[in-house]
C-alpha positions as CSV (number, residue, x, y, z in Angstrom):
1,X,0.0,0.0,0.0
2,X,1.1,3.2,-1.2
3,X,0.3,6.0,1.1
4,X,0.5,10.1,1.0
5,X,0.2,12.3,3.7
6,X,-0.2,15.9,3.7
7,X,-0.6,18.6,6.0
8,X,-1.6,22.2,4.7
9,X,-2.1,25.1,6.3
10,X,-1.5,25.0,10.0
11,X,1.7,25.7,11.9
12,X,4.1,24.1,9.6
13,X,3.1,22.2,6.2
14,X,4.6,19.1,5.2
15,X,4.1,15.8,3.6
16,X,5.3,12.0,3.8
17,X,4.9,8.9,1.7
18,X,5.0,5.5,3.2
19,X,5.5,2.5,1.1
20,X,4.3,-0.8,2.1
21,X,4.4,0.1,5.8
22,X,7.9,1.8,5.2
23,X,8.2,5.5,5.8
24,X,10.1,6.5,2.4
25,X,10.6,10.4,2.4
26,X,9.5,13.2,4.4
27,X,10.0,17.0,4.8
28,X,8.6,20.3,5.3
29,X,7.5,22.9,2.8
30,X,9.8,25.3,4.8
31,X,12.9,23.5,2.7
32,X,11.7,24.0,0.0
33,X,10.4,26.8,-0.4
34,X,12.9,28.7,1.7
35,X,9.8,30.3,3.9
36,X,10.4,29.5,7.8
37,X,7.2,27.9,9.4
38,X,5.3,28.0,5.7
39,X,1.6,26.6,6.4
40,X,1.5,27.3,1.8
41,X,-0.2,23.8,0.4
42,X,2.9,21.6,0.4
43,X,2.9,21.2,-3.1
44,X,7.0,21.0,-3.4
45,X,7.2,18.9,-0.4
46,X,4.1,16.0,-2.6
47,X,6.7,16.4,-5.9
48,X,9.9,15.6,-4.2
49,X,7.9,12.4,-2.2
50,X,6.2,11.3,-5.3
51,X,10.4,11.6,-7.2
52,X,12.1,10.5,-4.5
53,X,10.2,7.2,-5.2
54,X,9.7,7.3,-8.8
55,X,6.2,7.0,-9.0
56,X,3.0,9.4,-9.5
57,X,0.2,10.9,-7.9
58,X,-2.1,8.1,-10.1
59,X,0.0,5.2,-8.2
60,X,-0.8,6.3,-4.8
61,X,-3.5,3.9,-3.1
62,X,-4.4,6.5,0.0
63,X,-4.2,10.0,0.7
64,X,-4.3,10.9,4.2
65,X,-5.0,14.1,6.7
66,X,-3.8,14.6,10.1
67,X,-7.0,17.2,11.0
68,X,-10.6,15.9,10.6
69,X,-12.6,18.9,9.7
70,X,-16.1,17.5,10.3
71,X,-15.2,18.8,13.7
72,X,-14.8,22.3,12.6
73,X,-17.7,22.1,9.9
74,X,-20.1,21.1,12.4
75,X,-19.6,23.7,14.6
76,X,-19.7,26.3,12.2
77,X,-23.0,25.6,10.9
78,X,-25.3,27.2,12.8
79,X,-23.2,30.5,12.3
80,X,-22.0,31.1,9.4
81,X,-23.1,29.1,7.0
82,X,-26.1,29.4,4.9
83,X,-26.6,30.2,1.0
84,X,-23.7,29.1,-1.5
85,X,-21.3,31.5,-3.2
86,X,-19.2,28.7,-5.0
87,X,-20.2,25.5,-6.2
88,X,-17.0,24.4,-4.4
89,X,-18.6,25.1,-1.4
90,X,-20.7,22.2,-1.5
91,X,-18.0,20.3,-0.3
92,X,-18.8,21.4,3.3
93,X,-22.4,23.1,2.7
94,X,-24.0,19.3,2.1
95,X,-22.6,18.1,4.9
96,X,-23.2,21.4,7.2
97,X,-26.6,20.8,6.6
98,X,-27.1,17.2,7.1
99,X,-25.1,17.5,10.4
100,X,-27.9,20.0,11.3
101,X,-30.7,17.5,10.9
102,X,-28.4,14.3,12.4
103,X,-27.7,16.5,16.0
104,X,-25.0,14.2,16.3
105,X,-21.1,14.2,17.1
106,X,-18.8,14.3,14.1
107,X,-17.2,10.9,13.1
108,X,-13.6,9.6,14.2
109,X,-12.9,9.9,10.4
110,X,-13.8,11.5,7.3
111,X,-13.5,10.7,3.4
112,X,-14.0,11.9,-0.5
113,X,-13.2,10.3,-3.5
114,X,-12.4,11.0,-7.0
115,X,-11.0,9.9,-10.1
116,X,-10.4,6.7,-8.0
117,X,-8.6,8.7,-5.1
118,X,-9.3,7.8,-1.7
119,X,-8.7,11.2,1.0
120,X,-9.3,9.9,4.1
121,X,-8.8,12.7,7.4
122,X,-7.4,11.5,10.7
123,X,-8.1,13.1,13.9
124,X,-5.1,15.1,14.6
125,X,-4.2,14.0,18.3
126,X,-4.5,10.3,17.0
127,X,-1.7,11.1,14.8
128,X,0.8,12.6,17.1
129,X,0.1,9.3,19.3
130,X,0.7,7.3,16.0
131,X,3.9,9.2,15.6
132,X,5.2,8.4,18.8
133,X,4.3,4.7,19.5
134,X,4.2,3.4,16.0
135,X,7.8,4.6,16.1
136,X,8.9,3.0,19.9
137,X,10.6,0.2,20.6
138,X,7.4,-0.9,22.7
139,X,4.2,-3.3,21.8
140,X,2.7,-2.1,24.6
141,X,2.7,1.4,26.6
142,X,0.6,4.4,27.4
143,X,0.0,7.4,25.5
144,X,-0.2,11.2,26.2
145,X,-0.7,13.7,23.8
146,X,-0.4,17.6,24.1
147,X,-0.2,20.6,21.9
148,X,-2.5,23.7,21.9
149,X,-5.4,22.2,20.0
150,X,-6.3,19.9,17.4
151,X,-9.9,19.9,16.1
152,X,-11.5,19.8,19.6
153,X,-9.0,18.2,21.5
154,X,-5.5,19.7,23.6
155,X,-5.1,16.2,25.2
156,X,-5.1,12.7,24.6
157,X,-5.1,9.7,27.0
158,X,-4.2,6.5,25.6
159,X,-3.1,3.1,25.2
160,X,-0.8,1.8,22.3
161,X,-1.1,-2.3,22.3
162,X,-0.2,-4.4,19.5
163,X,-0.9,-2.4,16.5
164,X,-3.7,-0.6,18.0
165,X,-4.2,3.0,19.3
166,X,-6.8,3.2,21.9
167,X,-8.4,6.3,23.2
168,X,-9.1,6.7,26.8
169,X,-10.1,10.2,27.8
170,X,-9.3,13.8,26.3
171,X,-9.4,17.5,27.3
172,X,-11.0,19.5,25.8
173,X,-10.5,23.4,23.9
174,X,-10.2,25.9,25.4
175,X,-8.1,24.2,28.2
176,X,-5.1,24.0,26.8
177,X,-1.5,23.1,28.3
178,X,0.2,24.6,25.0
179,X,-1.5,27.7,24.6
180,X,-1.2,28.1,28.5
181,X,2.6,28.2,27.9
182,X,2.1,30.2,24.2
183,X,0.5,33.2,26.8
184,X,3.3,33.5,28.7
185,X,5.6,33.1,25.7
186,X,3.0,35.9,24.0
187,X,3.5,38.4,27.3
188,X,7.5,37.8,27.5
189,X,8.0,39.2,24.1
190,X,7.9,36.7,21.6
191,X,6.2,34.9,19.1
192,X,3.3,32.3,20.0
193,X,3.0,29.0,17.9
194,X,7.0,29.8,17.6
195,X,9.1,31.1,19.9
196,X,8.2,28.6,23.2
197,X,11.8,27.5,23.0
198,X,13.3,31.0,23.7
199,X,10.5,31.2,26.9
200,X,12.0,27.7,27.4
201,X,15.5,28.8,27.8
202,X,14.9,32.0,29.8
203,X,13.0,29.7,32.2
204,X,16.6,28.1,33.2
205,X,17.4,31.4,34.5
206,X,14.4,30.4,37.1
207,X,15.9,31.8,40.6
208,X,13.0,29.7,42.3
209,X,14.3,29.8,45.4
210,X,12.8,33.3,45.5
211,X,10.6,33.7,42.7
212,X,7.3,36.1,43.5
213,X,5.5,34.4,40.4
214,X,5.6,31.1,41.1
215,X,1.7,31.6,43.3
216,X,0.8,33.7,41.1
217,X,1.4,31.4,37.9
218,X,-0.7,28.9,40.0
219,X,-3.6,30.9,39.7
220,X,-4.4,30.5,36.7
221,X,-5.3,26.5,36.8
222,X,-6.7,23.8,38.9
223,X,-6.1,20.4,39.0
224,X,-8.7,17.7,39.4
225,X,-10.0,14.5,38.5
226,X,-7.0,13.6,36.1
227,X,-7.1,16.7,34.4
228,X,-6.5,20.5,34.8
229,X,-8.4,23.4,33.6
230,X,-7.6,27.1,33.2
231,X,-9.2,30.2,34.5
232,X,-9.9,31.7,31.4
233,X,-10.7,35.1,32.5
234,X,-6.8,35.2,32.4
235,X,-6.8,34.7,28.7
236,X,-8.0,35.8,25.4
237,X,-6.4,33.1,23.0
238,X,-9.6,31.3,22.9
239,X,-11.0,34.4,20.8
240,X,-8.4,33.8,18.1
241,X,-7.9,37.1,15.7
242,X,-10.5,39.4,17.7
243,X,-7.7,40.3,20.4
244,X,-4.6,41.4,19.7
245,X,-2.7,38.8,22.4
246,X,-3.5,36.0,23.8
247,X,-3.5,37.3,27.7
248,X,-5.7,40.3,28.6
249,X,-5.8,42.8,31.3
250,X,-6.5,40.8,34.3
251,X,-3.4,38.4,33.0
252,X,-1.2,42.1,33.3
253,X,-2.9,43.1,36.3
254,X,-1.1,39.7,38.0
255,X,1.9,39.8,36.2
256,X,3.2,43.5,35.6
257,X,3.8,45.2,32.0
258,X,4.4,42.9,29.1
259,X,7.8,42.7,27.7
260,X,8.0,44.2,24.4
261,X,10.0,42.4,21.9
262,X,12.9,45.0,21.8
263,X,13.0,45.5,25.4
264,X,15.7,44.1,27.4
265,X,15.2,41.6,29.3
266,X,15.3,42.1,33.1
267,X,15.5,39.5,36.0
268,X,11.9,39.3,36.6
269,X,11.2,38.3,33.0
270,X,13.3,35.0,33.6
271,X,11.4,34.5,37.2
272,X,8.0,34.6,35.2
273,X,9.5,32.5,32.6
274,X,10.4,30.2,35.2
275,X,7.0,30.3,37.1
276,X,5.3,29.6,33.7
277,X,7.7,26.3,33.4
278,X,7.0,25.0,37.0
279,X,3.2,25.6,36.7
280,X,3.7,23.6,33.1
281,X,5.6,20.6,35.1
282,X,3.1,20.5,37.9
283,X,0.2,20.1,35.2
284,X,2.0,17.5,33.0
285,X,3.2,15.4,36.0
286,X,-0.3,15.0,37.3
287,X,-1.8,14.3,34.2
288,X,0.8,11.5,33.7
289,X,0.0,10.3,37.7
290,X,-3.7,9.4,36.2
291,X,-2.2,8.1,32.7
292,X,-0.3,5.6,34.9
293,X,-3.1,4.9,37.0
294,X,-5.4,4.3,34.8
295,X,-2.9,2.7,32.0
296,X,-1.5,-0.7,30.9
297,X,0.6,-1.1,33.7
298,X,3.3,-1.7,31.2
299,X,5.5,1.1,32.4
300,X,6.4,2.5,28.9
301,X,5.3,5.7,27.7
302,X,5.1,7.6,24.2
303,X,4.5,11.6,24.6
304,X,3.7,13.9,21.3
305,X,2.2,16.8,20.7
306,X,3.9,20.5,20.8
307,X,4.4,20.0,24.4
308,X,6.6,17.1,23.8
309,X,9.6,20.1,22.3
310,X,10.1,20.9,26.3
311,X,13.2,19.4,26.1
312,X,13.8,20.4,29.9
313,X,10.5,19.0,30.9
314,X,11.7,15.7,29.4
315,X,14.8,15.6,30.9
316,X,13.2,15.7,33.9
317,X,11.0,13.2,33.6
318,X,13.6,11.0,33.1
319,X,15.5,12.2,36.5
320,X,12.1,11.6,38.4
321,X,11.6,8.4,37.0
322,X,7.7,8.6,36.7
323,X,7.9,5.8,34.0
324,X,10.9,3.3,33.3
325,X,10.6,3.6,29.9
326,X,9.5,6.5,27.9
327,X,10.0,7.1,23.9
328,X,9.5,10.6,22.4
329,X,10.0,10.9,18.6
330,X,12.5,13.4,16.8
331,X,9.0,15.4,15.7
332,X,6.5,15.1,18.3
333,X,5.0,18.5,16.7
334,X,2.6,19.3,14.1
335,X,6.2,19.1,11.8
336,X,5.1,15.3,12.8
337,X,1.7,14.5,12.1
338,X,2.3,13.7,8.4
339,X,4.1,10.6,9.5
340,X,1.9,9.6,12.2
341,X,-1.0,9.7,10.0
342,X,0.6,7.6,7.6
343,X,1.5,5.3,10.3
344,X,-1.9,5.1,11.4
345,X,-3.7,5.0,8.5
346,X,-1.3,2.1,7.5
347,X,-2.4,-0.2,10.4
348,X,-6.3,0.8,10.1
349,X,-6.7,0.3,6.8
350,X,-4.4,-2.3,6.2
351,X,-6.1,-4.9,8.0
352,X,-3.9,-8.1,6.8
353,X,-0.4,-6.0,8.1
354,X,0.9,-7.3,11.1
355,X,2.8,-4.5,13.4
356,X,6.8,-5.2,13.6
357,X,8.4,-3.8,16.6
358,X,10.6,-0.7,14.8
359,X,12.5,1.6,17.1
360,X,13.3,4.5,15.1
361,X,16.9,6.1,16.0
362,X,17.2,8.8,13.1
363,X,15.0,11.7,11.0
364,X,17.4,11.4,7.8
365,X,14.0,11.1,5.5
366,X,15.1,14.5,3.7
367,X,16.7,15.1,0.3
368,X,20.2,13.9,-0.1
369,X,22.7,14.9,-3.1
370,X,25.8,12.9,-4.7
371,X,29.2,14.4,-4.7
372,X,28.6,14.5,-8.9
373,X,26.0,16.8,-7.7
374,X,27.6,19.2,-4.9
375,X,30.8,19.2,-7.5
376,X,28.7,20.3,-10.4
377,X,27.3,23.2,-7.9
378,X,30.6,24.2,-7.1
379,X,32.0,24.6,-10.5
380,X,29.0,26.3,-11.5
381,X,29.1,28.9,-8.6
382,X,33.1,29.2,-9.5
383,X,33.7,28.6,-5.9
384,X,37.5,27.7,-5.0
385,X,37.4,24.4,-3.2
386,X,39.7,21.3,-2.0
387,X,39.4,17.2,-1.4
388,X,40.8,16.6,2.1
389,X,42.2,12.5,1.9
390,X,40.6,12.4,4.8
391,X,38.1,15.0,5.6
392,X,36.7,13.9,9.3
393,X,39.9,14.6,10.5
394,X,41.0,17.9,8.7
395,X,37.8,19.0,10.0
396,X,37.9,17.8,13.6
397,X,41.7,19.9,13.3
398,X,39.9,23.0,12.1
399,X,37.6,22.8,14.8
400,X,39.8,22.3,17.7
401,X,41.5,25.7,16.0
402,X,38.1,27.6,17.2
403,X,37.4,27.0,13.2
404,X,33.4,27.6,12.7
405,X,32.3,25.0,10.3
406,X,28.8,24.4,8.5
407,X,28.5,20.6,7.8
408,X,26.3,19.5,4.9
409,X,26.3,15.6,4.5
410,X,23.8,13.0,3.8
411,X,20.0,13.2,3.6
412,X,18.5,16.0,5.5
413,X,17.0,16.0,9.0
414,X,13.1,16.0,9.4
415,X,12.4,18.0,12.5
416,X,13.2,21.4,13.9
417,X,17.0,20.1,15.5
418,X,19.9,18.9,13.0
419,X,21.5,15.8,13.8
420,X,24.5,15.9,12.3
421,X,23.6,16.2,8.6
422,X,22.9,20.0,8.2
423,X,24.7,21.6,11.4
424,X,27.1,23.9,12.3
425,X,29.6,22.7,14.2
426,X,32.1,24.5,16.8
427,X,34.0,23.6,19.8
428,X,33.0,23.0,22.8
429,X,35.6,24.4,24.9
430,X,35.6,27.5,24.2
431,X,34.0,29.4,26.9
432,X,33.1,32.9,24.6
433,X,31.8,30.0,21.8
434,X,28.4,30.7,22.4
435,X,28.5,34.0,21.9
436,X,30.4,33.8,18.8
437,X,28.1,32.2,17.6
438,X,24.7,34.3,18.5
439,X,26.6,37.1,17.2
440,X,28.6,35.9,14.6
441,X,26.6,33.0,12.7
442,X,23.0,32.8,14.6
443,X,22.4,36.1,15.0
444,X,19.7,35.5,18.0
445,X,19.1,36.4,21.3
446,X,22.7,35.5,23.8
447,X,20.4,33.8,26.6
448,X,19.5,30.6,24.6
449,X,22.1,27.8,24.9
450,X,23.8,25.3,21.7
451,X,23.3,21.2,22.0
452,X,26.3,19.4,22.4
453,X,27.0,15.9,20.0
454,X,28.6,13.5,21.8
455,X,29.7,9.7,21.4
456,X,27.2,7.4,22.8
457,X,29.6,5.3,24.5
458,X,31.0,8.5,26.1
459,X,28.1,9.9,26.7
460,X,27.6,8.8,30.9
461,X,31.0,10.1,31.8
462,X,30.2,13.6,30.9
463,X,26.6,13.7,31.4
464,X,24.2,12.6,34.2
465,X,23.1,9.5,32.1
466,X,22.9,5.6,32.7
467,X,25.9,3.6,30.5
468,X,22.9,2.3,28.4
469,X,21.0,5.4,28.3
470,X,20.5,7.3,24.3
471,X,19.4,10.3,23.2
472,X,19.3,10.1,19.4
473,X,17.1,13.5,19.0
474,X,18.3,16.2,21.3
475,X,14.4,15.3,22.9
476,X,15.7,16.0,27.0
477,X,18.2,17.6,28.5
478,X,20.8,15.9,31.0
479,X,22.8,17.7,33.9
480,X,26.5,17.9,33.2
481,X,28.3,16.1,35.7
482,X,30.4,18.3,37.7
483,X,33.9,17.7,37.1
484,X,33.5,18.6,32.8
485,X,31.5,21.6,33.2
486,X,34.7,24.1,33.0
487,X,35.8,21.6,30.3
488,X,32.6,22.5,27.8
489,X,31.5,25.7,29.1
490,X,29.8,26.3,25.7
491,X,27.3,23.3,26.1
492,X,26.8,23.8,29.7
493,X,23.5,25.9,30.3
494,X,23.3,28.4,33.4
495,X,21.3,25.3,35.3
496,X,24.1,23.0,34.1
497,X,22.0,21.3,32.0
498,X,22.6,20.5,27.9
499,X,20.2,19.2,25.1
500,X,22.0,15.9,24.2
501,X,22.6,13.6,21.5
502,X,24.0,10.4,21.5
503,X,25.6,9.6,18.0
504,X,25.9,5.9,17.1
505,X,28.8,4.8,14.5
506,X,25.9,2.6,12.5
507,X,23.2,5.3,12.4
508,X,25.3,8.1,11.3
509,X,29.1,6.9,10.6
510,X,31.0,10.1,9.2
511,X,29.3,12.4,12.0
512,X,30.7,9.5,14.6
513,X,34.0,9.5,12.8
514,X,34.5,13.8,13.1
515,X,34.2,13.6,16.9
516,X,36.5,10.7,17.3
517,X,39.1,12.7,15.4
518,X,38.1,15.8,17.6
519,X,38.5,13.5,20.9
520,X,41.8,11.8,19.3
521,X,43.0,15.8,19.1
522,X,41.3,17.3,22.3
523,X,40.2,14.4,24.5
524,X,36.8,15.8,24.6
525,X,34.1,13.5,22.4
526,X,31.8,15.6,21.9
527,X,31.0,18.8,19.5
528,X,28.7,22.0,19.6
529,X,26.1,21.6,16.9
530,X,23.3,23.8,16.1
531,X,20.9,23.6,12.6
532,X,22.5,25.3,9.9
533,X,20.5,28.4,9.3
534,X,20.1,31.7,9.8
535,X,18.0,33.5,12.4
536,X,14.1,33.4,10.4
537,X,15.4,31.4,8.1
538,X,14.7,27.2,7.3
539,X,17.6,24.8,7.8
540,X,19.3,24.6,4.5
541,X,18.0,21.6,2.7
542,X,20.2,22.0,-0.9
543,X,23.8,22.8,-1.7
544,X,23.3,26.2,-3.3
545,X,21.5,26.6,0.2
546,X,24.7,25.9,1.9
547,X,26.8,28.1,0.2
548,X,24.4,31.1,0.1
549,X,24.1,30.4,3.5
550,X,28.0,29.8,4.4
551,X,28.4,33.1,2.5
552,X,25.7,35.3,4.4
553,X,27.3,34.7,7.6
554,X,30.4,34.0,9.9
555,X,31.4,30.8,9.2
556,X,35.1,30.0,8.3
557,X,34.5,26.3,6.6
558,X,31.9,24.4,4.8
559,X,32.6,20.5,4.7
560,X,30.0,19.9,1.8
561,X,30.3,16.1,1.0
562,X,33.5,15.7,0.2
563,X,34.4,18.9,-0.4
564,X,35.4,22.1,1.9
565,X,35.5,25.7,0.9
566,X,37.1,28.5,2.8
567,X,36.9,32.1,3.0
């Protein structure tokens, strides 16, 4: 079976194609079309699946969607909809109408056809849930989903077993876990539905020892039954475009002045930040206390949804050891759904398939490109370049000469973090790195940390981790064990924390082989790497890409397959 997914429109659009229960291709729209976060109808991201795979629109079986708008359609009609204005629109006016005379709730699932195409939409929370357990190394485990919404949903309670997903309870819109964080992230400055990270990494900064927001942050929920709910006279979200933000004047009124994006930021902006985070652990912990409760007893868990990006929330859930086991994939945002829905739609409509246990352990689903290719790009640019005998190691040299170096190799990451295909890579021991870099190649704010790339098998003697512990996504952070922390003061957060990720010689062999030869040189195994991209701009996907990029900014190398150019 031959399936397409696509996902227009909202947040960030992609697509995916999955051949005979293989997941064959995926990316965003965004690297294509060079347009960070584009929601545009991926129609670049469908033509590279469909080439990638040599085969046309006419030789896929099933189309899928990871939103079901019968959801949104029904509760619309009583509104808003009435006479036609397009023939087109009687895609949703018939069934507006008949939903008016049925009274009843909108189906799991909804389908057209036409010129023998089957589009079937999934309901959006069941396909972050597919993206995450379809993709662990468990046949059995619980399920928690959360974002800001999907059609009605900003939760989802469930069971993975065999190759079913079983629902067991939701929360409802407006209540929302990711939109309660996309406030604060909305009154500190920044951009909702963006910029949660940079509210993430001021949160660090959280002085909670003496933090006058922390009671007041807790205001603004309740937790009972298994679930939480907001005090919405706190917020304005919920009204979508008719207010300008998403908190309102009683939200000020608690808090103080909103920061405004150019406005330094002071020491109370980090405590609010930091309130906002602990109020968000406290939530998330007690909905996973009922998850357990009420779960398979299996002691594995599978989180998705926005929320699953808290990379310092994950971390800790690790160090409190809630569950034994728990699995988050490289995407568990919207960036994600395309997969999960194909995924899911492959073990629901496939009824003879049988589910194999497949632990995914890499995002390399993007484009790749031969060295015929990145050669013929060079010449044609008339860019002066050199052949290294053996690159890894002139590189790893370069690097432990404070040498910045954008690294372009393999098929391209599918998520928001590079993994050691389309980074940029610096060392680690320089304690004025990170700034270098904010200032010099990022060009973003100085508070928000760089991930460190270490060798797996090295990974527990710098980092609070067990021997057998992996982190192939940068998904949690890890404390840095005491005695290295003036060793890689660029990969040490103020809380002494870094975003990890364990690289394994079999998954990703000439990434392993550049930090051996930068251990062999420094005795440090590990390397600073951050996506390559500009600040607003999409992680380079091409070669041309690369070079513009390299070019545009302060880097001093590009290792671009084989090749390396210098300014």
């Amino acid at each position: 079976m031959k399936i397409l997914s696509i996902y227009p429109y909202t947040h960030i659009s992609s697509a995916a194609l999955m051949i005979d229960g293989q997941l064959k291709a995926a990316i965003s729209e965004e690297r294509l079309n060079r347009i960070k976060m584009s929601t545009a109808f991926p129609i670049k991201s469908i033509n590279w699946c469909l080439e990638k795979c040599k085969i046309k629109l006419s030789n896929i079986d099933l189309i899928v969607i990871p939103w079901n708008p019968s959801h949104n359609i029904n509760t619309a009609s009583s509104r808003w909809i009435n006479d036609l204005r397009w023939r087109g629109e009687m895609l949703t006016n018939i069934p507006i109408h008949l939903m008016k005379i049925l009274d009843e709730k909108p189906s799991k699932t909804m389908s057209i056809e036409f010129n023998n195409k089957k589009i079937i939409y999934l309901n959006h929370h069941e396909c972050h849930a597919a993206s995450a357990y379809y993709t662990s190394p468990f046949n059995k485990s619980d399920i928690l989903t959360i974002d800001g919404h999907g059609e009605v949903d900003s939760c989802f309670f469930g069971k993975g077993v065999n190759k079913l997903i079983i629902e067991k309870d939701t929360i409802k819109y407006p209540h929302s876990i990711g939109l309660f964080y996309g406030t604060f992230t909305n009154f500190l400055g920044f951009k909702p539905d963006s910029d949660e990270w940079k509210a993430m990494a001021l949160s660090s900064y959280k002085f909670r020892e003496k933090n006058p927001f922390l009671k007041k942050s807790e205001k603004l929920f309740k937790l009972k039954n298994g679930k939480f709910e907001l005090d919405l006279s706190y917020f304005d979200y919920y009204l979508f475009d008719r207010k300008k933000n998403f908190f309102n004047e009683k939200f000020i009124d608690l808090f103080g002045r909103p920061r405004i994006k150019t406005e330094k930021i002071s020491k109370h902006h980090y405590q609010i930040a930091g309130a906002m985070q602990n109020s968000f652990e406290k939530i998330v912990f007690y909905l996973l206390k009922n998850l357990k409760d009420n779960g398979t007893k299996s002691n594995n868990l599978v989180l998705a949804g926005g929320a699953a990006m808290n990379c310092v929330f994950n971390g800790l859930l690790d160090r409190k050891n809630v569950y034994k086991n728990v699995y988050i994939p490289a995407y568990p945002d919207d960036t994600g759904v395309t997969i999960g829905a194909t995924y899911l739609a492959n073990f629901r409509y496939n009824k003879k398939i049988k589910r194999k246990i497949y632990h995914e352990k890499h995002n390399y689903f993007g484009p790749s490109f031969s060295d015929r290719e990145i050669l013929n790009e060079l010449k044609k640019s008339k860019i002066t370049f050199e052949k290294p005998k053996n690159l890894e190691k002139f590189i790893a040299k370069k690097i432990s000469e404070n040498r910045l170096v954008g690294w372009f190799q393999g098929s391209m990451e599918f998520s928001h973090r590079a993994l050691g295909n389309r980074s940029i890579l610096a060392d680690p021991r320089n304690q004025r790195m990170k700034d270098i870099l904010n200032q010099a190649i990022k060009f973003r704010e100085g508070f928000r940390p760089f991930a460190p790339s270490v060798l797996e098998e090295d990974a527990s003697k710098i980092f609070e981790l067990n021997k057998k512990d992996r982190i192939y996504f940068m998904e949690k952070t890890a404390l840095v064990r005491t005695n290295w922390r003036k060793k890689i003061p660029a990969v040490t957060h103020v809380d002494n924390t870094a975003r990890v990720q364990t690289v394994n010689k079999k998954i990703n062999p000439k990434f392993y082989k550049l930090i051996s030869e930068f251990k062999s040189i420094t005795g440090v195994p590990l390397l600073v790497n951050t996506s390559f991209n500009l600040n607003g701009e999409p992680i380079v996907c091409t070669p041309n890409d690369a070079i513009r990029t390299f070019f545009s900014c302060g880097l001093d190398l590009l290792a671009i397959g084989d090749y390396v150019i210098k300014k």
